[in-house]
Gaussian input, Z-matrix of N, CA and C with variables (Angstrom, degrees):
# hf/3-21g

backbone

0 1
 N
 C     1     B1
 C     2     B2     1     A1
 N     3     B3     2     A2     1     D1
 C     4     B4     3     A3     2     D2
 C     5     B5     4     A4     3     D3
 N     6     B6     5     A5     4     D4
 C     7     B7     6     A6     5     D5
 C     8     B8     7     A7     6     D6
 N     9     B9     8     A8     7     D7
 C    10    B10     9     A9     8     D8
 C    11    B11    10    A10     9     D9
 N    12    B12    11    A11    10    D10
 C    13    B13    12    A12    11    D11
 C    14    B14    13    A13    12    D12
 N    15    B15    14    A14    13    D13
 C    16    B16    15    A15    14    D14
 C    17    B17    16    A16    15    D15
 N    18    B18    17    A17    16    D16
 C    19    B19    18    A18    17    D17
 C    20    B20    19    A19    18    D18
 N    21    B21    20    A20    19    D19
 C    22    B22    21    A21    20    D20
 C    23    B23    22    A22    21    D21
 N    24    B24    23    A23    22    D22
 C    25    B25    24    A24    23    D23
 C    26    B26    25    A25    24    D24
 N    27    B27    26    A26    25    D25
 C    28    B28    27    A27    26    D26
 C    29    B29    28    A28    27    D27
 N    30    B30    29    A29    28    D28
 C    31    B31    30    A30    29    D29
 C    32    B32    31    A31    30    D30
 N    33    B33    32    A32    31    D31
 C    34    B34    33    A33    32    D32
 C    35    B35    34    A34    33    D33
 N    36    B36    35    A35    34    D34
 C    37    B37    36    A36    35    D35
 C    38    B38    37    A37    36    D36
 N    39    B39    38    A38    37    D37
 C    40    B40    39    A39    38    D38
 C    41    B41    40    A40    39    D39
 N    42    B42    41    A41    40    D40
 C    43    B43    42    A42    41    D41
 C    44    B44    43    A43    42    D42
 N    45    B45    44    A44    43    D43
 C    46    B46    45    A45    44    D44
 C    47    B47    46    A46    45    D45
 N    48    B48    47    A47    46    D46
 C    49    B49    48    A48    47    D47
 C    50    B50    49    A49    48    D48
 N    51    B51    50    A50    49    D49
 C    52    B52    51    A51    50    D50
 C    53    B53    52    A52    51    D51
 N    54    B54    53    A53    52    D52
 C    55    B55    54    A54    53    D53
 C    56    B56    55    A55    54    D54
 N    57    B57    56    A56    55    D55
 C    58    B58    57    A57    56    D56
 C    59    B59    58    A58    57    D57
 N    60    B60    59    A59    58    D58
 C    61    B61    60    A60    59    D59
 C    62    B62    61    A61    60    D60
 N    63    B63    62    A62    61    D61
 C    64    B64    63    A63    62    D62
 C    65    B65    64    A64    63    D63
 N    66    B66    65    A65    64    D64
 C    67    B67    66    A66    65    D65
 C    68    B68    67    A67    66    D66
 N    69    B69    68    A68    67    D67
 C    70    B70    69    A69    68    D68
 C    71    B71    70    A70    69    D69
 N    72    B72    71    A71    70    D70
 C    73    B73    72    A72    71    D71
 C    74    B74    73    A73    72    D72
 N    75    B75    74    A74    73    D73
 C    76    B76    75    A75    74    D74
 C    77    B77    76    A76    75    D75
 N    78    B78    77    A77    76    D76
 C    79    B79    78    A78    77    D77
 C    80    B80    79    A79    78    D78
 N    81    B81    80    A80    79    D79
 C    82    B82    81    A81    80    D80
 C    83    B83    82    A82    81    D81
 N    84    B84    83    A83    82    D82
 C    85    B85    84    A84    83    D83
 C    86    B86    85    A85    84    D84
 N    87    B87    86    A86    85    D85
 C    88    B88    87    A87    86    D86
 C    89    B89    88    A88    87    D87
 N    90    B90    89    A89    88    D88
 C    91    B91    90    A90    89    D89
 C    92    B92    91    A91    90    D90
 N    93    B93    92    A92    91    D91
 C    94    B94    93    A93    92    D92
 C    95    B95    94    A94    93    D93
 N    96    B96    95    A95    94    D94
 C    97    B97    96    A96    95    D95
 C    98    B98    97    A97    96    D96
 N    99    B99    98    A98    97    D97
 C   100   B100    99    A99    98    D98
 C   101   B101   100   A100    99    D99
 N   102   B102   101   A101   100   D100
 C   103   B103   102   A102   101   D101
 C   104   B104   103   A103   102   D102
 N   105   B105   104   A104   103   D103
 C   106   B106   105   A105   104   D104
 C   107   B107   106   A106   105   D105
 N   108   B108   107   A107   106   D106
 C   109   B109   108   A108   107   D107
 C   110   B110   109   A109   108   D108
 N   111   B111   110   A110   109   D109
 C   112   B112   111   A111   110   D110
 C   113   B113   112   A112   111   D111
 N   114   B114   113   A113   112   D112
 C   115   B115   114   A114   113   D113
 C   116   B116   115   A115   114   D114
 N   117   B117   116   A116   115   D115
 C   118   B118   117   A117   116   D116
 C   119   B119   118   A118   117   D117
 N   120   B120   119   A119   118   D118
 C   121   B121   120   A120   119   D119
 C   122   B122   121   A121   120   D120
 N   123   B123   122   A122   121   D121
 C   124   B124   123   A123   122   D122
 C   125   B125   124   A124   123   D123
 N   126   B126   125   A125   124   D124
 C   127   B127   126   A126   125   D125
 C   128   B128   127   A127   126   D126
 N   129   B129   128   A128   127   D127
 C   130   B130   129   A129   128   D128
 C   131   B131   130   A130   129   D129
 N   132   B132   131   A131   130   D130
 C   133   B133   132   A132   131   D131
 C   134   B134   133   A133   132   D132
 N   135   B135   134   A134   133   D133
 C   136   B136   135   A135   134   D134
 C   137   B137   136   A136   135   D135
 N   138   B138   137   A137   136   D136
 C   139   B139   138   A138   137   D137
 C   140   B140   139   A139   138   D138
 N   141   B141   140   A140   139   D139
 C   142   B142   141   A141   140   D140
 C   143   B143   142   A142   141   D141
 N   144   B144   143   A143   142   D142
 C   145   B145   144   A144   143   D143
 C   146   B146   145   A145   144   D144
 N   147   B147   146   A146   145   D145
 C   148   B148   147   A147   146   D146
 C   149   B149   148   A148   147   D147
 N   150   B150   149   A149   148   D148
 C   151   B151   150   A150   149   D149
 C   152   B152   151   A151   150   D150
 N   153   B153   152   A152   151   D151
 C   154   B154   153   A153   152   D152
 C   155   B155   154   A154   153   D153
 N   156   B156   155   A155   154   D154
 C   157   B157   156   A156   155   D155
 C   158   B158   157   A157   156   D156
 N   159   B159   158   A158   157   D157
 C   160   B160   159   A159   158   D158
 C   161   B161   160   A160   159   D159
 N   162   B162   161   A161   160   D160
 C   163   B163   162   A162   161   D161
 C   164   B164   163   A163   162   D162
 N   165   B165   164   A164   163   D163
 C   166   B166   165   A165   164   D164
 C   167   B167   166   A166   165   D165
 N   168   B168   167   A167   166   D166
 C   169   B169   168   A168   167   D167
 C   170   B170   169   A169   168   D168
 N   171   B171   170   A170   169   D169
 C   172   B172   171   A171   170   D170
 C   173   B173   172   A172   171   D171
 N   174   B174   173   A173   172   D172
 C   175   B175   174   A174   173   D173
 C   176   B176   175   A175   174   D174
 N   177   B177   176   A176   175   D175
 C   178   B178   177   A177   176   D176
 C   179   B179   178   A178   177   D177
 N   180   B180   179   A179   178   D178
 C   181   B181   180   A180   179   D179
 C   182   B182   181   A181   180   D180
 N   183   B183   182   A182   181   D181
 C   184   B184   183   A183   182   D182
 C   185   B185   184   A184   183   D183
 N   186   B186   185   A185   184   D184
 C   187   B187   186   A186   185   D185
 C   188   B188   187   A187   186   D186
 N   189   B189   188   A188   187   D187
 C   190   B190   189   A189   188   D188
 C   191   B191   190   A190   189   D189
 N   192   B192   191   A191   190   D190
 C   193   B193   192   A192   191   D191
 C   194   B194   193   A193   192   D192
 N   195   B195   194   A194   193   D193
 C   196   B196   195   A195   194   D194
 C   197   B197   196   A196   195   D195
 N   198   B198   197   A197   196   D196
 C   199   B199   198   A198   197   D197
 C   200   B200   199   A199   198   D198
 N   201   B201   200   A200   199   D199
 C   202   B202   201   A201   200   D200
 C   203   B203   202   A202   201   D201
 N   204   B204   203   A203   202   D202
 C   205   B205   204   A204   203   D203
 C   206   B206   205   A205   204   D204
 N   207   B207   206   A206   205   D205
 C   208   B208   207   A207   206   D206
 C   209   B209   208   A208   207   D207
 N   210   B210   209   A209   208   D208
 C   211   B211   210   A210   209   D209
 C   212   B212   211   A211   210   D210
 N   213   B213   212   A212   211   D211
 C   214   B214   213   A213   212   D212
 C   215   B215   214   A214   213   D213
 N   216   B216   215   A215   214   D214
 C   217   B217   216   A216   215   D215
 C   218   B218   217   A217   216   D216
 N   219   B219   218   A218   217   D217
 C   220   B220   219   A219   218   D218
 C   221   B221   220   A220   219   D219
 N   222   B222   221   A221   220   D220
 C   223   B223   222   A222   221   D221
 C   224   B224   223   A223   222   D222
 N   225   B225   224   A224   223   D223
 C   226   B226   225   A225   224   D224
 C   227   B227   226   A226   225   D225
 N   228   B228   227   A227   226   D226
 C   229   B229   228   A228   227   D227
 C   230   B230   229   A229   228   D228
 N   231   B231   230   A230   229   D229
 C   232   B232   231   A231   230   D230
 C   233   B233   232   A232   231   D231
 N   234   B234   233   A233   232   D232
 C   235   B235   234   A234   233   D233
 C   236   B236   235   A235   234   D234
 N   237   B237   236   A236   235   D235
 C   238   B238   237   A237   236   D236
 C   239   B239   238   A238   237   D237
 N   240   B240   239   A239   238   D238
 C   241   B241   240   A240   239   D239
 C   242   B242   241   A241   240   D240
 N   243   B243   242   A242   241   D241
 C   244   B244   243   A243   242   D242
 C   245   B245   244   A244   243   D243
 N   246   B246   245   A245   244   D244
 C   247   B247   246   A246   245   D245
 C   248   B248   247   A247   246   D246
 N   249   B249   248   A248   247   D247
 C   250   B250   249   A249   248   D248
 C   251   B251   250   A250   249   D249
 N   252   B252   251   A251   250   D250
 C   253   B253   252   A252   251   D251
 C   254   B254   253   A253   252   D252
 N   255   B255   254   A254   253   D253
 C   256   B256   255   A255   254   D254
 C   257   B257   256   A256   255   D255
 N   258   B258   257   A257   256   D256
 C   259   B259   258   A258   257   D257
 C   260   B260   259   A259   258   D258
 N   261   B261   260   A260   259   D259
 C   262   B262   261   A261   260   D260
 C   263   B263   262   A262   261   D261
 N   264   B264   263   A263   262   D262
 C   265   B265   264   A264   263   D263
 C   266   B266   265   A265   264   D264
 N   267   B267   266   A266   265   D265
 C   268   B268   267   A267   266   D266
 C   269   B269   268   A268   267   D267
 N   270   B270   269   A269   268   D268
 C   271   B271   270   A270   269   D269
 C   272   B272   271   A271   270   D270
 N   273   B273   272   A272   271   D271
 C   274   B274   273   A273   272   D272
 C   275   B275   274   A274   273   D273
 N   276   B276   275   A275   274   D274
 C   277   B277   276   A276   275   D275
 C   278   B278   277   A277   276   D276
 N   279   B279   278   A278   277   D277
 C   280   B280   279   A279   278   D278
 C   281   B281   280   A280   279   D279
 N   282   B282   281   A281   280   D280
 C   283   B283   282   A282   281   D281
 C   284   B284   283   A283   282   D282
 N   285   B285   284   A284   283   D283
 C   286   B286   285   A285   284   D284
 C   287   B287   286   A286   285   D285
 N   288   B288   287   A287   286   D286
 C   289   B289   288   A288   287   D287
 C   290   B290   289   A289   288   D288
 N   291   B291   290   A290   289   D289
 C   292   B292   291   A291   290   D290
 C   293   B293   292   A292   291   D291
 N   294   B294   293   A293   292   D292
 C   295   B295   294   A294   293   D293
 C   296   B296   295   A295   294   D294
 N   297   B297   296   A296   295   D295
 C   298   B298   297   A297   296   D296
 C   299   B299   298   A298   297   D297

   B1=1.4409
   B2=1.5127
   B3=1.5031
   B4=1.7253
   B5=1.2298
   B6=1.5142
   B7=1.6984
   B8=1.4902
   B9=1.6423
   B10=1.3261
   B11=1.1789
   B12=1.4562
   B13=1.4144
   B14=1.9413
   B15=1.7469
   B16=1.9262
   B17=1.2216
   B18=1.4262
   B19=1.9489
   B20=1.4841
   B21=1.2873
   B22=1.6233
   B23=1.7590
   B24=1.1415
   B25=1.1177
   B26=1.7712
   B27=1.8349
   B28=1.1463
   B29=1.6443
   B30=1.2294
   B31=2.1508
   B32=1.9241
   B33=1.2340
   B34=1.5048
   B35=1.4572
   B36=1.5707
   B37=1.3927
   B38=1.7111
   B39=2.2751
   B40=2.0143
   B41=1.3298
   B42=1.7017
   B43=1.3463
   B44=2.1654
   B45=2.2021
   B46=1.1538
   B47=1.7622
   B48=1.0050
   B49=1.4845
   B50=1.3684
   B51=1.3082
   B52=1.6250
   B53=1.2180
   B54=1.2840
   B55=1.9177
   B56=1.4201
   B57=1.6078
   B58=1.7587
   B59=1.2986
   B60=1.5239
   B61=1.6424
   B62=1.3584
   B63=1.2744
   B64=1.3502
   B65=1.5888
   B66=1.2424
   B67=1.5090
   B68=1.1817
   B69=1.0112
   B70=1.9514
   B71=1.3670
   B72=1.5752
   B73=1.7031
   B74=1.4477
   B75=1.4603
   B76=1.0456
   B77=1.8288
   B78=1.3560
   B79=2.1582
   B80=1.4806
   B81=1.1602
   B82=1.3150
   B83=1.7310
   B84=1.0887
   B85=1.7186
   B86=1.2226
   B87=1.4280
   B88=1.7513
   B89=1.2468
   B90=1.2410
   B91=1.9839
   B92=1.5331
   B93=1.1927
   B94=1.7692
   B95=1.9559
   B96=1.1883
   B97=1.4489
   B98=1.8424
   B99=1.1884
   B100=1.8269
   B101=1.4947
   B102=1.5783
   B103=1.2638
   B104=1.3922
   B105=1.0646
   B106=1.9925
   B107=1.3125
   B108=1.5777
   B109=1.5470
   B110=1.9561
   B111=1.3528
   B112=1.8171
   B113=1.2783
   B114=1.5672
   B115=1.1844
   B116=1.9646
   B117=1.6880
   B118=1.5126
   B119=1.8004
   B120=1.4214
   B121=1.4303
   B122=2.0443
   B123=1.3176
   B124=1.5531
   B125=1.5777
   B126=1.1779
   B127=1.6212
   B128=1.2311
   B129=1.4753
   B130=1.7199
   B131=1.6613
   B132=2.0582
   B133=1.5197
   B134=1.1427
   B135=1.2480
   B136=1.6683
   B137=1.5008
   B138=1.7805
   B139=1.2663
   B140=1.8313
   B141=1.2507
   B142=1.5984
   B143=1.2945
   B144=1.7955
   B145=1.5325
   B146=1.6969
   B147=1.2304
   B148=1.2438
   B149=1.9114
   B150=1.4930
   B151=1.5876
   B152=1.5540
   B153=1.8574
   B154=1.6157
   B155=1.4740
   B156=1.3481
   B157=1.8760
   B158=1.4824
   B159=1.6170
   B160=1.3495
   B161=1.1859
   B162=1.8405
   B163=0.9198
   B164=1.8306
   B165=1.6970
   B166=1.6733
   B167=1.4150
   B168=1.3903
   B169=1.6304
   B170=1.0721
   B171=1.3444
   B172=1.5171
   B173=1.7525
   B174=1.7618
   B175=1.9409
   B176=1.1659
   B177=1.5841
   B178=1.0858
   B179=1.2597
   B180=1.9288
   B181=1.5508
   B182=0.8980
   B183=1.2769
   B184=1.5857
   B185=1.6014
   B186=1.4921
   B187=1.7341
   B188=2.1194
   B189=1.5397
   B190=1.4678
   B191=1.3427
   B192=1.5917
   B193=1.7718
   B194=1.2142
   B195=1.3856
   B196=1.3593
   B197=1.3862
   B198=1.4517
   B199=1.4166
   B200=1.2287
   B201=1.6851
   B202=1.7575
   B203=1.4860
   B204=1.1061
   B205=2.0693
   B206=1.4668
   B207=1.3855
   B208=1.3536
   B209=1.5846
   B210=1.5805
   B211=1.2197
   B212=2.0290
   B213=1.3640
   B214=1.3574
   B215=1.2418
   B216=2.0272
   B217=1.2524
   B218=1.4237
   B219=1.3691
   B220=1.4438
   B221=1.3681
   B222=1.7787
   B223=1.5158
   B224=1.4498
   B225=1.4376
   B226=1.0439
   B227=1.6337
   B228=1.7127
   B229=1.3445
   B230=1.4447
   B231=1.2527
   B232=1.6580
   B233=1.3879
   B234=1.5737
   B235=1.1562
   B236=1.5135
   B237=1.5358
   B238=1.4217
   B239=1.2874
   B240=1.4305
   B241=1.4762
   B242=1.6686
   B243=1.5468
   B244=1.9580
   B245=1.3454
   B246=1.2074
   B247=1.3271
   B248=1.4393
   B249=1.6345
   B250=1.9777
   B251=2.1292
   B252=0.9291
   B253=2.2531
   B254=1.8406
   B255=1.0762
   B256=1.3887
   B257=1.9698
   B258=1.5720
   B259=1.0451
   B260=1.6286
   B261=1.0042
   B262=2.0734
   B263=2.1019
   B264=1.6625
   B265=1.4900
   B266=1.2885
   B267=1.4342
   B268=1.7944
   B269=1.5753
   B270=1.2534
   B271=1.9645
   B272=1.5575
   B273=1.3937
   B274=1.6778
   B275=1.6633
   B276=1.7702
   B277=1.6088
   B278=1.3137
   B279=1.6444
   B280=1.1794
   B281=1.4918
   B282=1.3621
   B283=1.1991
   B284=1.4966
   B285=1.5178
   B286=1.2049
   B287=2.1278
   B288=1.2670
   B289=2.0655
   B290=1.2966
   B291=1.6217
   B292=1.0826
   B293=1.6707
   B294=1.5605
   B295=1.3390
   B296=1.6695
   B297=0.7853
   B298=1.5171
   B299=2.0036
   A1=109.30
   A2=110.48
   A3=108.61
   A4=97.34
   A5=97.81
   A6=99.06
   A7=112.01
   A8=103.83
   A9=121.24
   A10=119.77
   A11=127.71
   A12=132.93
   A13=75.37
   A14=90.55
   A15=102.47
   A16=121.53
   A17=99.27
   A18=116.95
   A19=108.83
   A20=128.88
   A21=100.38
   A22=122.68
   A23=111.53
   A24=95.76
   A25=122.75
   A26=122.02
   A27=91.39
   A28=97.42
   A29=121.05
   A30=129.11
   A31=96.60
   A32=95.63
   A33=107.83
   A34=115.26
   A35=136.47
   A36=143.17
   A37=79.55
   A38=95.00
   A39=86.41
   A40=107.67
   A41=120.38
   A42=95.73
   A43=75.81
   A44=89.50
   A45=85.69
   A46=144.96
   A47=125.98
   A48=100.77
   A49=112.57
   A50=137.84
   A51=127.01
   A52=79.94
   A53=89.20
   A54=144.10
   A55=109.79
   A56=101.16
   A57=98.49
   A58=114.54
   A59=120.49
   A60=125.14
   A61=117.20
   A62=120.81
   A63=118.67
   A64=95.15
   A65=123.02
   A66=133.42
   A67=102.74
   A68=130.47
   A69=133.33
   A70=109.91
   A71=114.17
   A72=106.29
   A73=118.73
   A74=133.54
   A75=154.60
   A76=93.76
   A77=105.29
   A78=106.21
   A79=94.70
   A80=122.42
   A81=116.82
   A82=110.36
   A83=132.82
   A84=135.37
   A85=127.13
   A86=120.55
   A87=117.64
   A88=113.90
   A89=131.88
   A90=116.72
   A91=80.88
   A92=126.27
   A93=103.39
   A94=110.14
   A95=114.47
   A96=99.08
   A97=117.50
   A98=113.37
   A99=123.92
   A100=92.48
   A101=128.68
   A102=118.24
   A103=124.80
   A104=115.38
   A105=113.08
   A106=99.00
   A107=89.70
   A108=134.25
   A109=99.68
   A110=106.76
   A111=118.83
   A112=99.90
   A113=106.45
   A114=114.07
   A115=131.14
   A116=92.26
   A117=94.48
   A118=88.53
   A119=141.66
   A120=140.12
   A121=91.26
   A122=103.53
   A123=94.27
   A124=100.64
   A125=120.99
   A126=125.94
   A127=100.26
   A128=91.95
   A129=103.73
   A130=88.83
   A131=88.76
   A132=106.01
   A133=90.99
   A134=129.00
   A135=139.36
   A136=103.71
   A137=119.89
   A138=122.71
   A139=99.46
   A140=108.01
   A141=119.98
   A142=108.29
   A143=113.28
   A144=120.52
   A145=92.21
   A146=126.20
   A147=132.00
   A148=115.61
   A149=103.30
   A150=95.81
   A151=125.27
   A152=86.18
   A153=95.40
   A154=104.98
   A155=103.79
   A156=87.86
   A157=89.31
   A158=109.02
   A159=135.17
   A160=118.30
   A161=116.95
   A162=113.76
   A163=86.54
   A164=101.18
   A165=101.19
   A166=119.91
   A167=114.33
   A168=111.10
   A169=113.54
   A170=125.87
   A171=121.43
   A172=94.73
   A173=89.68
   A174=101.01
   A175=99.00
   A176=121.80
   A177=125.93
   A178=141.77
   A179=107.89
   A180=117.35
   A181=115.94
   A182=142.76
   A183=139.01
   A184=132.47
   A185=95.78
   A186=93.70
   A187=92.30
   A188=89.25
   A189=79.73
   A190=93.57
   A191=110.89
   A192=123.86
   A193=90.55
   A194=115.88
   A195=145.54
   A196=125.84
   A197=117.30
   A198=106.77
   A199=117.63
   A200=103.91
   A201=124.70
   A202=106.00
   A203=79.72
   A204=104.37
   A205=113.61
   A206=115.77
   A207=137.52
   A208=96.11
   A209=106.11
   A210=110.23
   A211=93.35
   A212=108.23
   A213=112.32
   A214=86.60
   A215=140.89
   A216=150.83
   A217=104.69
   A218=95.21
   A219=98.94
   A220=126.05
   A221=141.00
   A222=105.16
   A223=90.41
   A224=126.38
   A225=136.09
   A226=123.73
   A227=87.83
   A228=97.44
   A229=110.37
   A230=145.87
   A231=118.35
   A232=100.44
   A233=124.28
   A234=131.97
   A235=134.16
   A236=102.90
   A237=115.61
   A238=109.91
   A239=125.77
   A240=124.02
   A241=81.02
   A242=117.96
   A243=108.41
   A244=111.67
   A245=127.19
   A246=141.01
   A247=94.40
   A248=94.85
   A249=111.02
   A250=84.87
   A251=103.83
   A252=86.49
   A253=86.94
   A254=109.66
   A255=117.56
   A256=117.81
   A257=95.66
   A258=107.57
   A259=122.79
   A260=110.87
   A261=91.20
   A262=93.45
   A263=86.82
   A264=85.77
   A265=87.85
   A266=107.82
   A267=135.26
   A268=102.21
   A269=114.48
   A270=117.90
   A271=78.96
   A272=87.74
   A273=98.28
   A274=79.76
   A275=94.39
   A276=106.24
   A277=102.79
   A278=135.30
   A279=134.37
   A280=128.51
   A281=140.72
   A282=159.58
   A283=107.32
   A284=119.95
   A285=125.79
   A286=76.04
   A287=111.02
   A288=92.93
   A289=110.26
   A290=96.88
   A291=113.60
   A292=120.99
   A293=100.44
   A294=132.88
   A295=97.37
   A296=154.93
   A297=148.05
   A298=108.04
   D1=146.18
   D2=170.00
   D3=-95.62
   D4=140.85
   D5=152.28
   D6=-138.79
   D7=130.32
   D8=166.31
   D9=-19.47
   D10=145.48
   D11=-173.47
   D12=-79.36
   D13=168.08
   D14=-165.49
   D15=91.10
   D16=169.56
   D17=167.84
   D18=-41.20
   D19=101.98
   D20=147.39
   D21=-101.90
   D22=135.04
   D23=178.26
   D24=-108.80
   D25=154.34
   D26=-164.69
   D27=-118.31
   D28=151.17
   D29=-160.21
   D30=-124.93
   D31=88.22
   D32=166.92
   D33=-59.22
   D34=109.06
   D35=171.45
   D36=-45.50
   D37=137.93
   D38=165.05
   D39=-103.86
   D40=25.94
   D41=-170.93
   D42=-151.04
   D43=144.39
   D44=178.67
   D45=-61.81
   D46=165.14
   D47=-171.59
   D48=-139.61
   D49=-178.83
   D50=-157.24
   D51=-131.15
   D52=119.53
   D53=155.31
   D54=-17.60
   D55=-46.59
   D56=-167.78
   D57=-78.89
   D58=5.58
   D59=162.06
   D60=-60.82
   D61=144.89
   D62=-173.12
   D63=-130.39
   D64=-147.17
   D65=171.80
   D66=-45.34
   D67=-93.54
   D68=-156.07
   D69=-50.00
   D70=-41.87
   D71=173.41
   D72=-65.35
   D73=-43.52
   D74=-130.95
   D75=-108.51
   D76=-31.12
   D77=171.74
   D78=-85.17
   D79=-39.68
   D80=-166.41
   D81=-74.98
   D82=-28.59
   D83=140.20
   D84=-79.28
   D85=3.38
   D86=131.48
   D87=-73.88
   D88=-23.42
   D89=-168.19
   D90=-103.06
   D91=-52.58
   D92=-153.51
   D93=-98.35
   D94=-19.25
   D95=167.57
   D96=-113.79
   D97=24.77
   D98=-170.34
   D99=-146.11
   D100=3.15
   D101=-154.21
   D102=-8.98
   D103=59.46
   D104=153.69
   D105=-126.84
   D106=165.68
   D107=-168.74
   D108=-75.78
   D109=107.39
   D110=179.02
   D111=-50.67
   D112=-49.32
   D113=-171.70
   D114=-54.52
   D115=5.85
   D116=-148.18
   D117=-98.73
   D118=-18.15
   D119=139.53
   D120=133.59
   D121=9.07
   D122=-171.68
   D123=-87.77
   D124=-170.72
   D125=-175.78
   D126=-106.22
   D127=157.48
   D128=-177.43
   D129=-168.28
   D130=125.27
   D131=-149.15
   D132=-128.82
   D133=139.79
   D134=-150.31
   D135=-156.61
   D136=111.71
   D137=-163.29
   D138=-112.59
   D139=145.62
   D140=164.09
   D141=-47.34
   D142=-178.46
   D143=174.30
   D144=-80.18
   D145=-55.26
   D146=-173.94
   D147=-59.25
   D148=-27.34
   D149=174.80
   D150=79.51
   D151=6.58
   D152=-178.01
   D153=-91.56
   D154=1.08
   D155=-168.17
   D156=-159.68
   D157=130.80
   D158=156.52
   D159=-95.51
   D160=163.86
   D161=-172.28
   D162=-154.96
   D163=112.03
   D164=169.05
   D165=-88.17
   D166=146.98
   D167=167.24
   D168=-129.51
   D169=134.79
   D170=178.84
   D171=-134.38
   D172=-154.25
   D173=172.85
   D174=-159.36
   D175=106.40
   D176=157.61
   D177=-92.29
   D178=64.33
   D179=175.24
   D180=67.18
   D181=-5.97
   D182=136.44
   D183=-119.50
   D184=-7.73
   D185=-177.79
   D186=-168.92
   D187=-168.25
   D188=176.99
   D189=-132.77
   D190=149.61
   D191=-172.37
   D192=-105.59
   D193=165.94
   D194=145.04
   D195=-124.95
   D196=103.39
   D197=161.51
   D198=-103.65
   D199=156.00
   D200=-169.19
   D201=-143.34
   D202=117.11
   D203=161.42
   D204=-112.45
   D205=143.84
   D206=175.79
   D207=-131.17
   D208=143.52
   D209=-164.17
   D210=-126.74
   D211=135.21
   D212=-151.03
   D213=-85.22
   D214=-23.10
   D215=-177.23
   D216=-144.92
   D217=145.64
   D218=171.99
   D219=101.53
   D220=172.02
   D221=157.43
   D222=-136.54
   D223=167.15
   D224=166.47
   D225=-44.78
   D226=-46.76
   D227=-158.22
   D228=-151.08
   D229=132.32
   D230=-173.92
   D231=-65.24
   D232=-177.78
   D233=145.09
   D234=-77.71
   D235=-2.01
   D236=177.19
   D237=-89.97
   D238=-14.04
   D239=-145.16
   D240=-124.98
   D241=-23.17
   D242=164.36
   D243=-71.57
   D244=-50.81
   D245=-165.17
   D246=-58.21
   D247=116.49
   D248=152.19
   D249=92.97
   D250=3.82
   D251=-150.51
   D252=-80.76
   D253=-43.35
   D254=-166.97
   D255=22.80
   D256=57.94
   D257=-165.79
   D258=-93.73
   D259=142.51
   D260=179.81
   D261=-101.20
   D262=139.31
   D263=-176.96
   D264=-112.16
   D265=153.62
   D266=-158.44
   D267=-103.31
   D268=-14.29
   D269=-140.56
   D270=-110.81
   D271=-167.46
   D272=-163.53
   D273=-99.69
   D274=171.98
   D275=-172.74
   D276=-104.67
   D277=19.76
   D278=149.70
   D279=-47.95
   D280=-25.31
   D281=169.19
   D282=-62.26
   D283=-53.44
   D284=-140.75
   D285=-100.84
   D286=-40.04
   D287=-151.78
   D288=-116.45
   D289=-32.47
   D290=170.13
   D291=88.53
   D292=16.20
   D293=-169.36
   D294=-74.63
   D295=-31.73
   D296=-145.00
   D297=-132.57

């Protein structure tokens, strides 16, 4: 992933969400249930009921990406510990994907 020189910050969805969202579902529960701006280049990380598979969305200055991992063992995250958290995490997203 690139990330912009600056703050990024990253806005964990707190409640699980269905997979078969792609771009348009996935901006449209960044503005109306995370209320921020997609457009603003920070992450916004959206976990299954099961927690086996994320899905990031950002915008990097010309369009907007999505990356997705499915994890063949294991889960990212429980579903007890998404539910209600609607938390913004400050730290790097090495912990959570293991992307960096």
């Amino acid at each position: 992933m690139f990330f912009p020189e600056g703050r990024v910050r990253v806005f964990l969805h707190g409640r699980p969400v269905d997979m078969r969202k792609s771009f348009t579902g996935l901006i449209a529960l960044t503005q109306q249930a995370l209320a921020q701006d997609p457009l603003s280049g920070h992450l916004f990380v959206f976990v299954n009921r099961r927690g086996d598979y994320l899905k990031i969305l950002y915008w990097d200055r010309s369009g907007f990406c999505l990356w997705c991992k499915r994890l063949e063992r294991g889960r990212f995250i429980s579903a007890s510990s998404v539910i209600g958290a609607d938390a913004r995490i400050r730290s790097s997203m090495s912990p959570v994907c293991g992307c960096c």
